[in-house]
Backbone and ligand atoms as CSV (ligand in chain L), in Angstrom:
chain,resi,resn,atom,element,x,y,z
A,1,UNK,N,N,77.778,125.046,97.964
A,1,UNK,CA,C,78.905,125.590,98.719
A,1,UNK,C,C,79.816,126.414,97.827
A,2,UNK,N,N,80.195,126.207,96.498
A,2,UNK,CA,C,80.611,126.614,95.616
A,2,UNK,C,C,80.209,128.010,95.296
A,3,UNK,N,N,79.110,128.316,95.581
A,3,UNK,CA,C,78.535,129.619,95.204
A,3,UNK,C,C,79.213,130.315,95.857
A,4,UNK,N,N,79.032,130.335,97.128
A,4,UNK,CA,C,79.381,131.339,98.423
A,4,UNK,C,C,81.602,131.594,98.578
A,5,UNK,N,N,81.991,130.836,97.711
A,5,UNK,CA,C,83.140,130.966,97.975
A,5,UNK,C,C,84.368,131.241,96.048
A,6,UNK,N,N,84.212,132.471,95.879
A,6,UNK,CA,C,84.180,132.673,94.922
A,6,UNK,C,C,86.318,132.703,94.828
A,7,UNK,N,N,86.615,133.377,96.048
A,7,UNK,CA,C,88.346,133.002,95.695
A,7,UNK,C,C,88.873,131.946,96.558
A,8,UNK,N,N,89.775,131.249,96.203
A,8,UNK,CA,C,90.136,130.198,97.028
A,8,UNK,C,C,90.846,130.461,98.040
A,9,UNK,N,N,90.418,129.879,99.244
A,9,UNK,CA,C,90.940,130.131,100.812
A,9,UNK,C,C,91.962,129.266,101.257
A,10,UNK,N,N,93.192,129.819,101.855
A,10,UNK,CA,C,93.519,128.850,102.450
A,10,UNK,C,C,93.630,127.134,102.665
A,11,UNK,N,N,94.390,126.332,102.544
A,11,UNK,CA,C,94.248,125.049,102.669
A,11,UNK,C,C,93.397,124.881,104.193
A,12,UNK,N,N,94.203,125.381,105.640
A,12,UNK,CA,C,93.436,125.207,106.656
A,12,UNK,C,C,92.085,125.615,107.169
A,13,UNK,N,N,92.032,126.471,106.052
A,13,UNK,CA,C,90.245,126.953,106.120
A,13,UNK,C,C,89.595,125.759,105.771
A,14,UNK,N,N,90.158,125.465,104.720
A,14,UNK,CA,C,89.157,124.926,103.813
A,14,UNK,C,C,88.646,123.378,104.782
A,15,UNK,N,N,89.846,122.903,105.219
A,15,UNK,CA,C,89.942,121.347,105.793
A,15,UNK,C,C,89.000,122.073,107.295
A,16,UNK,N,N,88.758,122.991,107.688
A,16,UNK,CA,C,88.164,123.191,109.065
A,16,UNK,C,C,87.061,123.342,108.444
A,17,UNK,N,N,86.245,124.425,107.354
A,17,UNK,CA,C,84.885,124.566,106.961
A,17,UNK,C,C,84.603,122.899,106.722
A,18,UNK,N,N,85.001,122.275,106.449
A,18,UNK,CA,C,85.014,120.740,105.379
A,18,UNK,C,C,84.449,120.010,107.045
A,19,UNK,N,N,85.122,119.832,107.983
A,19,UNK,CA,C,84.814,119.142,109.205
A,19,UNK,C,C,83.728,120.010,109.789
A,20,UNK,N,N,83.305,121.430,110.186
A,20,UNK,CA,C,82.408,121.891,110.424
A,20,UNK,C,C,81.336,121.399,109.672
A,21,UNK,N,N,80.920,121.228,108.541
A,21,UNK,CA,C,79.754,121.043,107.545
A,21,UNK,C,C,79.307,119.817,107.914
A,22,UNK,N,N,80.946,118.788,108.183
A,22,UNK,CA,C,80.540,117.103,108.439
A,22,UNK,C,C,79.489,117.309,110.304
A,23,UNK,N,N,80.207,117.934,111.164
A,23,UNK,CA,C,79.255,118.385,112.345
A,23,UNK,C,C,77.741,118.363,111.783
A,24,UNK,N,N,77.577,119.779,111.094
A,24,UNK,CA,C,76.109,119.696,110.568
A,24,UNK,C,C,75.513,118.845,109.601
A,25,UNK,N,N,76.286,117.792,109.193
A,25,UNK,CA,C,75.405,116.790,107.873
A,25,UNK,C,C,75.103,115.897,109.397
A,26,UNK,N,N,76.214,115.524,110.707
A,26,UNK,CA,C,75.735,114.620,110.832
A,26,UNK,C,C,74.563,114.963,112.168
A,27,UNK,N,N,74.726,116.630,112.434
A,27,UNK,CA,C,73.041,117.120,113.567
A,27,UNK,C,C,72.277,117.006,112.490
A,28,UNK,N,N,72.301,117.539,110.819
A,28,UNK,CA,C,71.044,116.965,110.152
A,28,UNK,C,C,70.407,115.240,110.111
A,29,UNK,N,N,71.543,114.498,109.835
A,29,UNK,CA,C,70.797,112.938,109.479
A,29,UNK,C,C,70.333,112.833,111.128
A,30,UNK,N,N,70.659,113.201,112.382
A,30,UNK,CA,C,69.877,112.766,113.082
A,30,UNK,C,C,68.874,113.375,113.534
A,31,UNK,N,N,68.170,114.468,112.961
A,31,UNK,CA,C,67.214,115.077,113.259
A,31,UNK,C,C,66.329,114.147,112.568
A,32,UNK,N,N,67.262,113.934,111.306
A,32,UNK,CA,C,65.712,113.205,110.328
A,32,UNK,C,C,65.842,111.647,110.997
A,33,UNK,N,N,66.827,111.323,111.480
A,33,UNK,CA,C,66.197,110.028,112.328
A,33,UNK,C,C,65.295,110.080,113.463
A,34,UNK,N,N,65.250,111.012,114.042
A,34,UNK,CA,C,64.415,111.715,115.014
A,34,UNK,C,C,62.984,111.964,114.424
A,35,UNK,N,N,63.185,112.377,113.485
A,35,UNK,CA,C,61.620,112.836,112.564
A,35,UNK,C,C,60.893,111.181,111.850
A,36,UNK,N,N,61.899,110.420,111.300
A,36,UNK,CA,C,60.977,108.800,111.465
A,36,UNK,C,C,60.657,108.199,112.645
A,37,UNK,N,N,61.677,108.530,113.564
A,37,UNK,CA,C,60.908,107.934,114.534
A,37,UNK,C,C,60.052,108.092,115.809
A,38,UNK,N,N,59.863,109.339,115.243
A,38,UNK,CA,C,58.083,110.355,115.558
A,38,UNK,C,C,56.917,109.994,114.563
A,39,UNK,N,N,57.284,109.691,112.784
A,39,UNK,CA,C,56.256,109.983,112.399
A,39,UNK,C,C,55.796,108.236,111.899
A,40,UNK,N,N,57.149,107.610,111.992
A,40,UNK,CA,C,56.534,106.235,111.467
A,40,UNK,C,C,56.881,104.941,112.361
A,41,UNK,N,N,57.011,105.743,113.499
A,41,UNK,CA,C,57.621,104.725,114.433
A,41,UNK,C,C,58.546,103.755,114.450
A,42,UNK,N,N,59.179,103.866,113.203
A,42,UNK,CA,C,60.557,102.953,112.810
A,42,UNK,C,C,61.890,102.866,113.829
A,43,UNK,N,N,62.015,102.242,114.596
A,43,UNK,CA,C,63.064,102.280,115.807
A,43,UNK,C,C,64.573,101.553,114.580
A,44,UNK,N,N,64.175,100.770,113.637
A,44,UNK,CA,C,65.096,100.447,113.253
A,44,UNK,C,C,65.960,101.716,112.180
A,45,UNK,N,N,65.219,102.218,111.520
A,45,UNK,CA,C,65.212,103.442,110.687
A,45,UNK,C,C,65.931,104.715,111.342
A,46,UNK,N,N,65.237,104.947,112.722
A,46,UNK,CA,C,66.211,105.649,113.594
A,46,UNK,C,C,67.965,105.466,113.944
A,47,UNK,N,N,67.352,104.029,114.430
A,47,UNK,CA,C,68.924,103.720,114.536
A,47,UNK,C,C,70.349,104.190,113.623
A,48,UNK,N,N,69.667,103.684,112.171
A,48,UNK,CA,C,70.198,103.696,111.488
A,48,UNK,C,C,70.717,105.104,111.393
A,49,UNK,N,N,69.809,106.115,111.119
A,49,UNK,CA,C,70.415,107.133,110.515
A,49,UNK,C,C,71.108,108.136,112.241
A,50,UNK,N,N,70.714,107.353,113.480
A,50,UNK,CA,C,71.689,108.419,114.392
A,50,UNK,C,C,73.193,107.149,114.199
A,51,UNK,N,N,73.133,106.098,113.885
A,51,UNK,CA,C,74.349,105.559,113.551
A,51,UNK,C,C,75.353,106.375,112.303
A,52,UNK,N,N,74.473,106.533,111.525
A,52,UNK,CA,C,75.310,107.649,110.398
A,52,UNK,C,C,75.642,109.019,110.622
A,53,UNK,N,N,74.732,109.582,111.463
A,53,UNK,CA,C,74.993,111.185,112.259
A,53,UNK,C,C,75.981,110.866,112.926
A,54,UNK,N,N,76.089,109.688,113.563
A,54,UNK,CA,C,77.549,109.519,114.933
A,54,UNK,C,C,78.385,109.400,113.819
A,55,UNK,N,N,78.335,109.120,112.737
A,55,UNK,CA,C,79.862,108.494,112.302
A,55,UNK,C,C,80.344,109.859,111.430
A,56,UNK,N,N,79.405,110.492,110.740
A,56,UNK,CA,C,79.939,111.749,110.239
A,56,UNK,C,C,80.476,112.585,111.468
A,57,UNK,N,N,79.472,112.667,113.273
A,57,UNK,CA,C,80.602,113.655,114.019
A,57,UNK,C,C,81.769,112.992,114.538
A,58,UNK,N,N,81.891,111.362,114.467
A,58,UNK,CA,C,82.995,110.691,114.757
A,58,UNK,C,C,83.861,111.324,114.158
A,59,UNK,N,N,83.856,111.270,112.481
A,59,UNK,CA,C,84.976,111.510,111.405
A,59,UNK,C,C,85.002,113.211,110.868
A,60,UNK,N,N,84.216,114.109,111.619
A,60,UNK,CA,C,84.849,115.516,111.781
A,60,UNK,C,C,85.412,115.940,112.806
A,61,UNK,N,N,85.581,114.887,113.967
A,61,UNK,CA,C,86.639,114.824,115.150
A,61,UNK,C,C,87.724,114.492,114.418
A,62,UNK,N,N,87.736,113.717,114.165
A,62,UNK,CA,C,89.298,112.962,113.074
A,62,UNK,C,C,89.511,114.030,112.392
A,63,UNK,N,N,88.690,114.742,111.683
A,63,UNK,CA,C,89.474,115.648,110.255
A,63,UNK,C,C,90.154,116.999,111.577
A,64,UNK,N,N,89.430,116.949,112.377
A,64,UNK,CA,C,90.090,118.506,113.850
A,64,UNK,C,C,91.108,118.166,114.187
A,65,UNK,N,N,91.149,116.748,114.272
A,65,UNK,CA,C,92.194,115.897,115.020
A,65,UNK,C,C,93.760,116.112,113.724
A,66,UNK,N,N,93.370,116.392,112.552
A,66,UNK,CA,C,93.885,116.336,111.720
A,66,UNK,C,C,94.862,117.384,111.242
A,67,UNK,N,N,93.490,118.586,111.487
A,67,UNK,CA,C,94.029,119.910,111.100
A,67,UNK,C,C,94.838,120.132,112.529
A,68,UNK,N,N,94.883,119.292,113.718
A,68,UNK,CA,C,95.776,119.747,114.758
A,68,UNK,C,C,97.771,119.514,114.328
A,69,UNK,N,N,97.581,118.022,113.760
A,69,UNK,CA,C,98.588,117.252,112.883
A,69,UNK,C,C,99.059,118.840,111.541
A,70,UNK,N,N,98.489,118.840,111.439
A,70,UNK,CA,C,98.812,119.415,109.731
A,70,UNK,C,C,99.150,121.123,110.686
A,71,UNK,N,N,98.655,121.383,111.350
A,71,UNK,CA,C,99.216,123.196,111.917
A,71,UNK,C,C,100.358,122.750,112.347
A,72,UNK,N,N,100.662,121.558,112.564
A,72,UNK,CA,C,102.156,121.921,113.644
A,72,UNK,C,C,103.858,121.427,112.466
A,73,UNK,N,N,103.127,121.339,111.427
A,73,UNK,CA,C,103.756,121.346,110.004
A,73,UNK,C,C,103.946,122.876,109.338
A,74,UNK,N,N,103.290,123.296,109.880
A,74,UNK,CA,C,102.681,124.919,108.882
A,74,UNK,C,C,104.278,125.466,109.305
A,75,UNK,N,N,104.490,126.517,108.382
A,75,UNK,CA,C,105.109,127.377,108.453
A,75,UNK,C,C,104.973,128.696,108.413
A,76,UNK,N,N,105.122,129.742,109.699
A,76,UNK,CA,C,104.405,131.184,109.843
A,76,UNK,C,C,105.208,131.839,108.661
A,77,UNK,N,N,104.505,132.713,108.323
A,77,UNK,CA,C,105.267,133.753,106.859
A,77,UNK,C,C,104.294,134.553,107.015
A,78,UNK,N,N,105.405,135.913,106.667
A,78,UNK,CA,C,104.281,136.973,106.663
A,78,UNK,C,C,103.978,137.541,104.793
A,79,UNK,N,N,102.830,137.700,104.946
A,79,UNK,CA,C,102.099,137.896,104.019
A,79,UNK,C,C,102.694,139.477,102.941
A,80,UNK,N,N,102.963,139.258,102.160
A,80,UNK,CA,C,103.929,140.417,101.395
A,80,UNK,C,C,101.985,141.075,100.941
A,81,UNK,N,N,101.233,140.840,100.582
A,81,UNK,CA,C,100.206,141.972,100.238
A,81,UNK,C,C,99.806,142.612,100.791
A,82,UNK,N,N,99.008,141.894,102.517
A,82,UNK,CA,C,98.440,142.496,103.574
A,82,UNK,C,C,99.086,142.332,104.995
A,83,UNK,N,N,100.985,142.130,104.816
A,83,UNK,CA,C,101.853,142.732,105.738
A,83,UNK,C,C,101.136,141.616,107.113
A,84,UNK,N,N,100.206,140.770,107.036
A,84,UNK,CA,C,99.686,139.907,107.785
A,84,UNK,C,C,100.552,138.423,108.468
A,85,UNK,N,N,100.453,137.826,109.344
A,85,UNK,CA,C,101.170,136.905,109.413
A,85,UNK,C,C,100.122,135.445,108.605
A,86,UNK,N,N,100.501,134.673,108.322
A,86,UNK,CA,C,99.750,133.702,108.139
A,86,UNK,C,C,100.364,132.495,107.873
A,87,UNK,N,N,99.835,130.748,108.353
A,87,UNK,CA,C,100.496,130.089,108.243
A,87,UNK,C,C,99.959,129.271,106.858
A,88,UNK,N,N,101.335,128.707,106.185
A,88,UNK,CA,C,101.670,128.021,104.951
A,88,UNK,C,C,101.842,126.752,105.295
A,89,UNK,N,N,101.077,126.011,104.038
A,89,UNK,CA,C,101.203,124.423,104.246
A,89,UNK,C,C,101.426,123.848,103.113
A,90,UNK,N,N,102.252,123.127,102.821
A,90,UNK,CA,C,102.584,122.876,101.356
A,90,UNK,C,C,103.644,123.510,100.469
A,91,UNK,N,N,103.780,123.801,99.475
A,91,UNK,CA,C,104.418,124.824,98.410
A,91,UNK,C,C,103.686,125.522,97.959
A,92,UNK,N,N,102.633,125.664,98.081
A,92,UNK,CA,C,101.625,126.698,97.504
A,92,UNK,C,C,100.148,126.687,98.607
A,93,UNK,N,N,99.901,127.918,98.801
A,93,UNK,CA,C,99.013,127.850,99.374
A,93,UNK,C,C,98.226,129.572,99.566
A,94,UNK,N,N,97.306,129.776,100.195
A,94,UNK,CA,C,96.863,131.076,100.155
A,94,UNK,C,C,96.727,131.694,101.457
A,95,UNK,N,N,97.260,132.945,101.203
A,95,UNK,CA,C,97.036,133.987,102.959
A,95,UNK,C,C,95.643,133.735,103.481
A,96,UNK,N,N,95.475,133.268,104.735
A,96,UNK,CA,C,94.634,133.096,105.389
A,96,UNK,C,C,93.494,134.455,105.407
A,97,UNK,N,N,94.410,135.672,105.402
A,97,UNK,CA,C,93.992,136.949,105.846
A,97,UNK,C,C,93.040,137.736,104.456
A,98,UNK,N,N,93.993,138.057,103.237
A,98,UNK,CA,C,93.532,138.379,102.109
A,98,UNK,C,C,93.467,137.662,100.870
A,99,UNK,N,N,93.345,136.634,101.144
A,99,UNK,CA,C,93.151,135.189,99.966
A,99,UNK,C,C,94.800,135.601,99.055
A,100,UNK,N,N,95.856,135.870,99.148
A,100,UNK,CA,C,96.341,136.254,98.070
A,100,UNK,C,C,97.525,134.961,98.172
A,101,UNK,N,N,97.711,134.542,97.125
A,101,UNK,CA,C,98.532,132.967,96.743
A,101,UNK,C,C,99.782,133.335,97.123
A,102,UNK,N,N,100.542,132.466,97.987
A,102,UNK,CA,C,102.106,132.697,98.143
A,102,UNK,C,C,102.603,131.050,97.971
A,103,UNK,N,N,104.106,131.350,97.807
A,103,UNK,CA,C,104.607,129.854,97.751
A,103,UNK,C,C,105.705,130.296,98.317
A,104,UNK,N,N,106.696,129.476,98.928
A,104,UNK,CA,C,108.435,129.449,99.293
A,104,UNK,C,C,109.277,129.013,98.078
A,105,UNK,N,N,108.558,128.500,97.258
A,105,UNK,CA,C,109.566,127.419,96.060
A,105,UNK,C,C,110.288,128.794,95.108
A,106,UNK,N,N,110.605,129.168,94.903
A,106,UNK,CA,C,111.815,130.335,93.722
A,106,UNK,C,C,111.241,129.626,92.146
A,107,UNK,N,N,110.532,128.251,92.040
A,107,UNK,CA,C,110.473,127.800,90.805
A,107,UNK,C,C,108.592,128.089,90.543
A,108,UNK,N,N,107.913,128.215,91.505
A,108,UNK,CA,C,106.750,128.837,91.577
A,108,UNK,C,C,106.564,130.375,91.508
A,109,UNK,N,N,107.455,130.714,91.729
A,109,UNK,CA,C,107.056,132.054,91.782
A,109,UNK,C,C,106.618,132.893,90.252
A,110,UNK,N,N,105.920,133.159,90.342
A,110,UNK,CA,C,105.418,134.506,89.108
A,110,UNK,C,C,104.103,133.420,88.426
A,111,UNK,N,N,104.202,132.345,88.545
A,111,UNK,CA,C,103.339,131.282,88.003
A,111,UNK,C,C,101.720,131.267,88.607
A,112,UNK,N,N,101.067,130.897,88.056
A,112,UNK,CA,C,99.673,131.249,88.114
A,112,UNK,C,C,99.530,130.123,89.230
A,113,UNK,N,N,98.581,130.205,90.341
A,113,UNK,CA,C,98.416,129.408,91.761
A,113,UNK,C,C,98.002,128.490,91.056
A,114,UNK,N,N,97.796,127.335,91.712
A,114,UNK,CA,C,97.283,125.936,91.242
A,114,UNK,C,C,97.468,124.852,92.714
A,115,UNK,N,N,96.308,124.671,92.694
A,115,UNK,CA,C,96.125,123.927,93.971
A,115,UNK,C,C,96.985,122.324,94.278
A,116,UNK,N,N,97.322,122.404,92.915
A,116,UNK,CA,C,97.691,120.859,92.306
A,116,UNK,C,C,99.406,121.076,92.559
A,117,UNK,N,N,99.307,122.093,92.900
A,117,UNK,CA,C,101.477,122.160,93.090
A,117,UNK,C,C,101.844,121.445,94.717
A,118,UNK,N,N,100.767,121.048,94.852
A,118,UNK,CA,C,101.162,120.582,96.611
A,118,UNK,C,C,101.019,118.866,96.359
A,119,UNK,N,N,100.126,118.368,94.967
A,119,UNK,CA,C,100.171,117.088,94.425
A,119,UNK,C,C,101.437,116.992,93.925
A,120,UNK,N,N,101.865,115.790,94.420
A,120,UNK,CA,C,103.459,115.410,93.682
A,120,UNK,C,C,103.660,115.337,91.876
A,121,UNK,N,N,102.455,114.143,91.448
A,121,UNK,CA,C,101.931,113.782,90.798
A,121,UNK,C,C,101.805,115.001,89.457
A,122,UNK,N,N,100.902,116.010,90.230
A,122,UNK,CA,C,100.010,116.345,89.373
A,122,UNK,C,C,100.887,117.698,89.054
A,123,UNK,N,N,101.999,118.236,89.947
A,123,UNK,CA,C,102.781,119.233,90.175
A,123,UNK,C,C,103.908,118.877,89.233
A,124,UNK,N,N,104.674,117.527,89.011
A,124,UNK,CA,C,105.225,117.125,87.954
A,124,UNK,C,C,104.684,117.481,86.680
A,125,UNK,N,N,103.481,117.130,86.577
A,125,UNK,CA,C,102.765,117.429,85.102
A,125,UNK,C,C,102.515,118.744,84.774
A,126,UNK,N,N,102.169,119.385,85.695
A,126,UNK,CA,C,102.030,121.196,85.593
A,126,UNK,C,C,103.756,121.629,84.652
A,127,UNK,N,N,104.454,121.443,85.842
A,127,UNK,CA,C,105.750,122.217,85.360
A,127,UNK,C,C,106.381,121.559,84.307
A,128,UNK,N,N,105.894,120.249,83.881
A,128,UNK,CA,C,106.542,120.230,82.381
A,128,UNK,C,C,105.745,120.910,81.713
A,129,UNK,N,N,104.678,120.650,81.539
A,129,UNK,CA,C,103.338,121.667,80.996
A,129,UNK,C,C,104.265,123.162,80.504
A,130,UNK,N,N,104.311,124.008,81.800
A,130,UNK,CA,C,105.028,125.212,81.814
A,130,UNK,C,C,106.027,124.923,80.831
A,131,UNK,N,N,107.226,124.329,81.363
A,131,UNK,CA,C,108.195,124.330,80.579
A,131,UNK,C,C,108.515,124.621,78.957
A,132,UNK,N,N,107.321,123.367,78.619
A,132,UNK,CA,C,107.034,123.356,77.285
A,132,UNK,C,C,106.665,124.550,76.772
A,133,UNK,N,N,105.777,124.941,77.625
A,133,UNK,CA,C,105.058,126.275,76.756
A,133,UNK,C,C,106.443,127.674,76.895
A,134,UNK,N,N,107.210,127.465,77.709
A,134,UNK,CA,C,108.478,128.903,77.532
A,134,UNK,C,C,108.877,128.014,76.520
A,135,UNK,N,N,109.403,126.929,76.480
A,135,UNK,CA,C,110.103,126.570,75.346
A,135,UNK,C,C,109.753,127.004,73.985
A,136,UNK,N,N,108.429,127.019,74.044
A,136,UNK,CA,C,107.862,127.436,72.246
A,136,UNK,C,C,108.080,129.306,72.321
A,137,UNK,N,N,107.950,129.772,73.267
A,137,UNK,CA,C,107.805,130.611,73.497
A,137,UNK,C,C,109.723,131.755,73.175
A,138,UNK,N,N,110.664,130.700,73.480
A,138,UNK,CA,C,112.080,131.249,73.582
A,138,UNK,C,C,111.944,130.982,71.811
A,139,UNK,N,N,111.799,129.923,71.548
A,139,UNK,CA,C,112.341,129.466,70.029
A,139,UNK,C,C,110.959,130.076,69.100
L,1,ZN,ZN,ZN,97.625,138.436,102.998
């Protein structure tokens, strides 16, 4: 999947391609439960794997169900590169339209995107990171 997606998209792309794929992992496991229990007559073997096909399209209903939750959070902004509207989720995130990184924060801005600024955690550690490095940088 990695191949085919060379700049990073959007958070809501990404969480909709992510539940689409779970759709097709779970029409694949039940084809191949379908295919044992044509070629080896295993009724239990079947079961099994259309029990795992149901539960992957169970839980890419949940992730739709999710991205319904998470759009009505978004915030519309229009896109300063391609003059586009597109909606923002987080403090950092990317134009839906021309992949290009925007944030609302004034303390992000000019700073290189990082997917990790929407982690509390990991967004703490970035900007001391930063910090440090202007610091060596002033003195
Ligand atoms: Zn754009």
């Amino acid at each position: 999947m990695k191949l085919f997606r060379k700049k990073p998209t959007s958070k809501i792309n990404r969480i909709r391609s992510f539940a689409l794929g779970l759709i097709f992992l779970g029409m694949i496991v039940m084809y191949v439960g379908v295919f044992f229990f044509y070629y080896f007559k295993s009724q239990i073997v079947f079961s099994i794997f259309l029990v795992l096909g149901m539960l992957a399209l169970g839980f890419s209903f949940v992730v739709y169900f999710w991205i319904g939750m998470l759009s009505s959070r978004t915030i519309q902004v229009q896109c300063p590169n391609c003059n586009h509207y597109t909606k923002m989720l987080g403090r950092a995130d990317i134009c839906a339209n021309c992949n290009q990184p925007l944030t609302l924060d004034k303390n992000l801005e000019g700073k290189t995107f990082n997917q990790d600024y929407n982690n509390k955690r990991k967004s703490k550690k970035l900007e001391e990171l930063d910090d440090a490095k202007h610091g060596d940088k002033k003195s």
